[in-house]
C-alpha positions as CSV (number, residue, x, y, z in Angstrom):
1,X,-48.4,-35.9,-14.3
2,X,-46.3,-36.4,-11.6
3,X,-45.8,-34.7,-8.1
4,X,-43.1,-33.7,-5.1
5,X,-45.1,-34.5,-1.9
6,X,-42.9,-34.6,0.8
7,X,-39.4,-33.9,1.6
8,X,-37.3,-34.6,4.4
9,X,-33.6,-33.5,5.2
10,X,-31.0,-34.8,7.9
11,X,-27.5,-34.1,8.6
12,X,-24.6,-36.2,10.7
13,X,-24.2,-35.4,14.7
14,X,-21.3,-33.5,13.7
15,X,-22.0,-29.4,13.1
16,X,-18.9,-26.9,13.2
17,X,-18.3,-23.5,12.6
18,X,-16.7,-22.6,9.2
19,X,-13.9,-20.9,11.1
20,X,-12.9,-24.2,13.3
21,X,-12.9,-26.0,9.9
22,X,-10.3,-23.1,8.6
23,X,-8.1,-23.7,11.7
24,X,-8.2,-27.5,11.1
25,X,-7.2,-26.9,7.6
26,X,-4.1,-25.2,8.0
27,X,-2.7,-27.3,10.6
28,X,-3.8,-30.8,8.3
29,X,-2.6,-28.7,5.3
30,X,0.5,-27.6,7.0
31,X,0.0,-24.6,5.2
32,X,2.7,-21.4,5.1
33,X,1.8,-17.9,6.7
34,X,1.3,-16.3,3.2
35,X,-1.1,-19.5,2.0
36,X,-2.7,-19.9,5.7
37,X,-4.0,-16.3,4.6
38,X,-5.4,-17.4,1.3
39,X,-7.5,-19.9,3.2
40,X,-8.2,-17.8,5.4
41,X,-9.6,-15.4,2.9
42,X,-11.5,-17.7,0.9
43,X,-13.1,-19.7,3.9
44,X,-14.6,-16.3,4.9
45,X,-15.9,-15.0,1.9
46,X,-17.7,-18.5,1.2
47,X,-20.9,-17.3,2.6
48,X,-21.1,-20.5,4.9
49,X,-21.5,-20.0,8.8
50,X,-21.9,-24.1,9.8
51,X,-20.8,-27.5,8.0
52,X,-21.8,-31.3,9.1
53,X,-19.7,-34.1,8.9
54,X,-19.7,-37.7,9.8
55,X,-16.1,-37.1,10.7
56,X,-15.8,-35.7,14.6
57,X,-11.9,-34.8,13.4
58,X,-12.3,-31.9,12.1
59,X,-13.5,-30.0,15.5
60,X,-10.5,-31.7,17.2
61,X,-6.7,-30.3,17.1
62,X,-5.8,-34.0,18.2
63,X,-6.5,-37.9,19.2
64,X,-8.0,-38.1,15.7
65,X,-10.0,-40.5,15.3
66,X,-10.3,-41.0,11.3
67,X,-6.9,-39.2,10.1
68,X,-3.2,-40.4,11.4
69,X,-2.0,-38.5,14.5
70,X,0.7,-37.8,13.1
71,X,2.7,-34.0,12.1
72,X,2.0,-35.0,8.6
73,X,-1.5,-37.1,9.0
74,X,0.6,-39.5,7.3
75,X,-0.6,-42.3,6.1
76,X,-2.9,-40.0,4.1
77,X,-6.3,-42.5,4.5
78,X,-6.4,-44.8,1.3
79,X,-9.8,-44.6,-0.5
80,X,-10.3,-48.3,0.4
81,X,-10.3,-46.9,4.2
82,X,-12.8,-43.8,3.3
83,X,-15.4,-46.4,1.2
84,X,-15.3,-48.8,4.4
85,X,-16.8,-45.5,6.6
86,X,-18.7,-44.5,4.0
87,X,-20.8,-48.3,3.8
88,X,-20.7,-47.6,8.3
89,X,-22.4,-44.5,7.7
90,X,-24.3,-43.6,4.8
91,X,-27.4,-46.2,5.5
92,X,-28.1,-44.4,8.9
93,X,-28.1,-40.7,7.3
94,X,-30.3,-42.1,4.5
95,X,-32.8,-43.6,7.0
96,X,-33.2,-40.5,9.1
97,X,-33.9,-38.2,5.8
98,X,-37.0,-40.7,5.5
99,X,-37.7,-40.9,9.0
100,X,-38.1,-36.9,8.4
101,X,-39.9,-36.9,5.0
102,X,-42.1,-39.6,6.9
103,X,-43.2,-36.6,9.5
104,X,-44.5,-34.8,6.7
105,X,-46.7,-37.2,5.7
106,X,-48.5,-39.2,9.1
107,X,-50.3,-42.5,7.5
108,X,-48.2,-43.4,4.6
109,X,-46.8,-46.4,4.5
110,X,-43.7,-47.5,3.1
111,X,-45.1,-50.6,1.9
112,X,-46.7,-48.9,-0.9
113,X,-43.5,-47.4,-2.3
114,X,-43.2,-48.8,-5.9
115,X,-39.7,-47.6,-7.0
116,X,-36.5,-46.4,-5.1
117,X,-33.9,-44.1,-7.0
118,X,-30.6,-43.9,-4.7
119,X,-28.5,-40.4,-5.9
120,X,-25.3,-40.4,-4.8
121,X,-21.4,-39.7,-5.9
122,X,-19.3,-39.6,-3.0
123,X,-19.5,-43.2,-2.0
124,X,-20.6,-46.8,-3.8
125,X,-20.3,-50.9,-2.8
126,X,-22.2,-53.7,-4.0
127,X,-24.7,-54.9,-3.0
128,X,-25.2,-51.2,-2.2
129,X,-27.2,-48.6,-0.2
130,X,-30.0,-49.3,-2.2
131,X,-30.5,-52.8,-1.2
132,X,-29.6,-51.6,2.2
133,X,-32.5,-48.7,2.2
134,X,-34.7,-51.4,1.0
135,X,-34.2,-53.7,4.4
136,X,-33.8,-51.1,6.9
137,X,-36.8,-49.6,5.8
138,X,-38.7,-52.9,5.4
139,X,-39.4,-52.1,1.6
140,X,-40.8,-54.8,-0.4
141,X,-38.1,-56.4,-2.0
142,X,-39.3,-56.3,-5.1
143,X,-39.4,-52.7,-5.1
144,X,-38.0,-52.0,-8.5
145,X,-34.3,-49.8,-7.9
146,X,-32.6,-47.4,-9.8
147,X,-29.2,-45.8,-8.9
148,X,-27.9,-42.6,-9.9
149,X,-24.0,-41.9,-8.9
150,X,-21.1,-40.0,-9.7
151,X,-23.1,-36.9,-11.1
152,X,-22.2,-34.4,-8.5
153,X,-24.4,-31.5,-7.5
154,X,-26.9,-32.4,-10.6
155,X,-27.7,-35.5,-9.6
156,X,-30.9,-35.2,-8.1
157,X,-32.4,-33.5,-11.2
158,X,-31.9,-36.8,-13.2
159,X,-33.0,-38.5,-10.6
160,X,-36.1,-36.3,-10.6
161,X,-36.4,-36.7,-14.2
162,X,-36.4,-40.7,-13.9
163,X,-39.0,-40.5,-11.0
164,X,-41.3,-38.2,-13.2
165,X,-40.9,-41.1,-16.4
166,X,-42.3,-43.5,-14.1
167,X,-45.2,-41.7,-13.1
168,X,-46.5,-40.5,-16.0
169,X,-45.9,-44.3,-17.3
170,X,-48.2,-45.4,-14.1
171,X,-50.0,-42.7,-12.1
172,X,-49.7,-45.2,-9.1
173,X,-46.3,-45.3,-8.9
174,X,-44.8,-43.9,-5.6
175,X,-41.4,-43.2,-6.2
176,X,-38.8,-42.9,-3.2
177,X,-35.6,-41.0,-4.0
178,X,-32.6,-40.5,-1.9
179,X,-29.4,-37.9,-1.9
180,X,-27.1,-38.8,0.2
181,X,-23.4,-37.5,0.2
182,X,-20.8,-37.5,2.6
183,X,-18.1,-35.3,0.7
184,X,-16.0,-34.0,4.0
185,X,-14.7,-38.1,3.7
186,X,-13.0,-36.5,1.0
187,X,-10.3,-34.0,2.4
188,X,-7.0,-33.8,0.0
189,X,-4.4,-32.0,2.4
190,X,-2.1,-30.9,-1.0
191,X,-2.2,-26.8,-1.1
192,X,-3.4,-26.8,-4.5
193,X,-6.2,-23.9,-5.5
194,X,-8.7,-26.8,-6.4
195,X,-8.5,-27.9,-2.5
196,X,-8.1,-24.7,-1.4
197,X,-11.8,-24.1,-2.9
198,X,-13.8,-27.6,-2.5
199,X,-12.1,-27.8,1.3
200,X,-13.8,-24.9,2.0
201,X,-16.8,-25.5,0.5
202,X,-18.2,-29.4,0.6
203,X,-20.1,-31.2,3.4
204,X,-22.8,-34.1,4.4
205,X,-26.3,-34.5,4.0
206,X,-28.9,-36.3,3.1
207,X,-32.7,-35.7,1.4
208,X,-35.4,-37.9,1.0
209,X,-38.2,-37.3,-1.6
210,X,-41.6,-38.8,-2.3
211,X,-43.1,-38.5,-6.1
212,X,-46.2,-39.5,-6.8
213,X,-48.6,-39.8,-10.0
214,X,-52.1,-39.9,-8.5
215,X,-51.8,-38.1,-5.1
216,X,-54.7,-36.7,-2.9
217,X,-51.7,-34.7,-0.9
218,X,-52.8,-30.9,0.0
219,X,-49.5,-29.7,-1.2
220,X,-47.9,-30.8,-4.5
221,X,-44.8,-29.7,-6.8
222,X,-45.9,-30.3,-10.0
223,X,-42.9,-31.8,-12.2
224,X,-44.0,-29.4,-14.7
225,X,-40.9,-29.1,-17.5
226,X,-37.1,-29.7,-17.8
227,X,-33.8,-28.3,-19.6
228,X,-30.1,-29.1,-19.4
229,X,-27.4,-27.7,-21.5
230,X,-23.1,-28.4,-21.8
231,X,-21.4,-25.4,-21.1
232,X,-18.5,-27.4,-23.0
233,X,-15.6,-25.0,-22.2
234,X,-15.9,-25.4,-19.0
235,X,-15.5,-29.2,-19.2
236,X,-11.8,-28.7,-17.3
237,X,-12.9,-26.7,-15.0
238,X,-15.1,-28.8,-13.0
239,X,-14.3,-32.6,-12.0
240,X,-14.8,-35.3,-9.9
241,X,-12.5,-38.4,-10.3
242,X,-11.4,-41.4,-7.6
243,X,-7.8,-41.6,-6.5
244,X,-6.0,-43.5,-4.2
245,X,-6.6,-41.3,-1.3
246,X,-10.1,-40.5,-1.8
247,X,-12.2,-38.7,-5.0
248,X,-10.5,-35.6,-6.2
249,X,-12.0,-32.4,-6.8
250,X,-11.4,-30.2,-9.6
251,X,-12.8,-26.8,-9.3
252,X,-11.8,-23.8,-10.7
253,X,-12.5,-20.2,-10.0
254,X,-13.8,-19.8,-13.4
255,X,-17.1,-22.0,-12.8
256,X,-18.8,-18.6,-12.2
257,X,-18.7,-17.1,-15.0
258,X,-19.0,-20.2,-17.4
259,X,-22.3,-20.5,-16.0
260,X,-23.5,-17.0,-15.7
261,X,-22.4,-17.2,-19.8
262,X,-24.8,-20.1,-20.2
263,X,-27.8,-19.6,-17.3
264,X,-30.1,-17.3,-19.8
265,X,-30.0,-19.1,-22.5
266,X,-31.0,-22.4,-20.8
267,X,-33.5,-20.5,-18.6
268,X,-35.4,-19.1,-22.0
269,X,-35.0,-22.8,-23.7
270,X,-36.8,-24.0,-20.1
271,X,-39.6,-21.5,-20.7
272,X,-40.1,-21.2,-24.1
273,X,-43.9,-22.5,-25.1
274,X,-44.8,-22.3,-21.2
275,X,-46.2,-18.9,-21.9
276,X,-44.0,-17.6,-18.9
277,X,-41.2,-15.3,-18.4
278,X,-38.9,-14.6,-16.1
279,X,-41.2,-11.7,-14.8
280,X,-44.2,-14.4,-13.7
281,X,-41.2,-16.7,-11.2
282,X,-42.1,-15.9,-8.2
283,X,-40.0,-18.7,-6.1
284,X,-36.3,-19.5,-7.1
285,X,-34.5,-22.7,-5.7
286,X,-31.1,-22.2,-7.1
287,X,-28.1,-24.9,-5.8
288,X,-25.6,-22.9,-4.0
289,X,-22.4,-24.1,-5.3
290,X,-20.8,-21.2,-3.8
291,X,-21.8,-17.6,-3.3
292,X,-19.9,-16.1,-6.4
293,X,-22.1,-19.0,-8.2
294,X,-25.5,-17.5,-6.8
295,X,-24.2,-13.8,-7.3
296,X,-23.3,-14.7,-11.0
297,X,-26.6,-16.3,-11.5
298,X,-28.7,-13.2,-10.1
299,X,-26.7,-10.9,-12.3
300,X,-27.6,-12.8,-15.6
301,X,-31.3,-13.4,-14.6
302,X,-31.4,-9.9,-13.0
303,X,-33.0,-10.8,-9.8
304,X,-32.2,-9.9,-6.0
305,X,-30.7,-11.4,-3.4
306,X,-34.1,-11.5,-1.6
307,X,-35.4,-13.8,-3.9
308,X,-32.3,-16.2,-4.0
309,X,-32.2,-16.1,-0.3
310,X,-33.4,-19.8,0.3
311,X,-30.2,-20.4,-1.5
312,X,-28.1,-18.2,0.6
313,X,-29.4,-19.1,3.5
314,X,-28.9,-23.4,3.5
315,X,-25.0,-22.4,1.9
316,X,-25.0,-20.7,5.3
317,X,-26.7,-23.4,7.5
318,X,-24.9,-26.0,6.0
319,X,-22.1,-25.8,3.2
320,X,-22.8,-27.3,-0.8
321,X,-23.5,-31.2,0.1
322,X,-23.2,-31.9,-3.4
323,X,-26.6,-33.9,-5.2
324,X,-29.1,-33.6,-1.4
325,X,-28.2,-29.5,-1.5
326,X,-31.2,-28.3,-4.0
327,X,-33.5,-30.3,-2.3
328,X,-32.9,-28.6,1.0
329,X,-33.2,-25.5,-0.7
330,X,-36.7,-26.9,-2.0
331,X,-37.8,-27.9,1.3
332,X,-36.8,-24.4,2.4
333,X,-39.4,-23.1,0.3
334,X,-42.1,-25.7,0.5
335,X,-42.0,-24.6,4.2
336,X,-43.4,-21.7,3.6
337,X,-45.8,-21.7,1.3
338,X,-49.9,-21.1,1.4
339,X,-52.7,-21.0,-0.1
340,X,-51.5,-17.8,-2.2
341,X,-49.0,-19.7,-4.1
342,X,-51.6,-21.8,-6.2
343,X,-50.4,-22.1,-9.6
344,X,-47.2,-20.3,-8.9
345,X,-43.8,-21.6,-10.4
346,X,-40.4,-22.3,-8.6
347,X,-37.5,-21.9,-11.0
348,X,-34.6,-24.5,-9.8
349,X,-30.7,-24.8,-11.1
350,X,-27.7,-27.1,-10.4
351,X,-24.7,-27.6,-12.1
352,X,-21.8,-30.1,-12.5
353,X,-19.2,-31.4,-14.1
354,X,-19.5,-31.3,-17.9
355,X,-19.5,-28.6,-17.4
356,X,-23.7,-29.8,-16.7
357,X,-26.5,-27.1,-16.7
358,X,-29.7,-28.7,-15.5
359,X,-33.0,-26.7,-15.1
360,X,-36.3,-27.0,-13.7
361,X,-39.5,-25.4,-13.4
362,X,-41.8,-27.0,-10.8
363,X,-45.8,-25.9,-10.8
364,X,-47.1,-25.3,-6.9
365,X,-50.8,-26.8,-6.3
366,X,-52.9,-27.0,-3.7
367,X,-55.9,-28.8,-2.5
């Protein structure tokens, strides 16, 4: 058996209003009146209030300090130039998520971790944040790594899936696992529909997670089943590939309904021989790709907004940021939990490119 025990979140110094995002967008974009409205549009309707970034340049309309002051922001940065901030900023987001899981948890000692999974597809160098995690953090070097990348917002759940292999192989493995994205490194300034969508979507963050076989913890997730299917006609409608200014996103409006097509049928494959429906899930943790995603979702499973609001309300707080996103969501639950929720189940999603399904049903216990 193995076990979610703590959580901890962080995001970059950096907050800003969706709408100061918009205005930087159409001036980087150089957009025309007719698709300055379109962005507009589609940066108010995202259901997101507040974004983080590692960049300060998208709350400043000049002296930029990342992108060229120039009409054009020509020259576009190169990917080499957005890898370089990446390595100068991803190890530092990382370590505060722990710092924060850490708070949950007074007394444990990092010493004892046996197995770091790193989760992460906006950035990657070698040797890479992995080995960097593991001297910051003083781990012991022979802490046995595994790295998870270029997955988009799925990754965590194959990383959770690894951690819950090793436990159950050793009930005294203590598995650390780190999401950490920093996607607004990523801005394309071309007025296609695809950046039209991702610009107004995407931002940073990072989660830390402790699993654990053997645990004494008073509050446990129980890794209790997974599912994933391929929604295969959607493979074109959701990509991630590098380029030479930065990773490109592909992401279509269409993503909706591919995966309120496919969402029931993976949620009844996830269920089936568990002896519970969808009638007995009382939690939901549900990434929030976007808000048609979690509207398309509810309609398919028939449930409310009330009970995807954890959802709604970290797209709100802080934007999609990719893999670390479903574990805010998590943590947004955990939070409030109590003794009530013994043997209750949280149902958990994410998607990706693939078009990927992934699934989850996590068993709450307490002691």
């Amino acid at each position: 058996m193995s076990s979610i025990t703590a959580i901890g979140t962080a995001n970059p110094a950096h907050r800003f209003e969706q709408s100061r995002i918009a205005d930087f967008m159409v001036n980087a974009m150089q957009l025309a009146p007719y698709d300055s409205r379109r962005l507009q549009a589609i940066f108010k309707a995202s259901g997101i209030d507040y974004r983080y970034s590692v960049l300060e340049d998208y709350g400043l309309d000049k002296d930029y300090t990342f992108y060229a002051n120039s009409k054009d922001f020509e020259p576009f940065p190169s990917t080499a130039k957005r890898m370089a901030f990446f390595r100068e900023n991803a190890l530092n987001l990382s370590f505060k998520a722990v710092e924060n899981m850490l708070l949950t948890i007074p007394g444990f000692d990092l010493k004892d971790i046996s197995h770091l999974i790193v989760v992460c597809c906006t950035g990657m160098y070698a040797p890479g944040l992995d080995i960097d995690l593991v001297k910051k953090l003083g781990l012991a070097t022979s802490v046995q790594r595994t790295g998870i990348n270029f997955m988009g917002c799925y990754g965590a759940f194959n990383a959770l899936k690894v951690a819950d292999v090793i436990c159950k192989a050793d009930e005294t493995a203590k598995v650390l696992m780190v999401c950490t994205e920093l996607c607004s490194l990523h801005f394309q300034k071309e007025p296609t529909d695809d950046n039209l969508i991702s610009n107004a979507l995407f931002a940073d963050g990072s989660a830390a997670v402790l699993i654990e076989g053997k645990t004494s913890a008073s509050l446990q997730l129980t890794l209790e089943r997974f599912c994933n299917d391929l929604a295969t006609e959607g493979e074109g409608d959701m990509a991630w590939c590098i380029g030479d200014l930065g990773f490109e996103m592909k992401l279509s409006t269409y993503v909706p309904a591919i995966i309120r097509s496919g969402i029931l049928k993976l949620t009844r494959a996830l269920l089936n021989g568990t002896g519970k429906d969808l009638t007995d899930i009382r939690y939901f943790a549900i990434h929030p790709g976007g808000r048609k995603i979690l509207e398309s979702i509810e309609q398919a499973l028939d449930i409310s907004r009330t009970q995807n609001q954890p959802a709604y309300h970290i797209l709100q707080q802080y934007g999609n940021m990719s893999s670390p996103t479903i574990l805010f969501v998590l943590q947004e639950i955990m939070r409030e939990l109590s003794t009530r929720d013994q043997e209750e189940r949280i149902l958990c999603f994410a998607f990706g490119p693939g078009l990927t399904l992934e699934s989850m049903l996590v068993k709450i216990e307490m002691q």
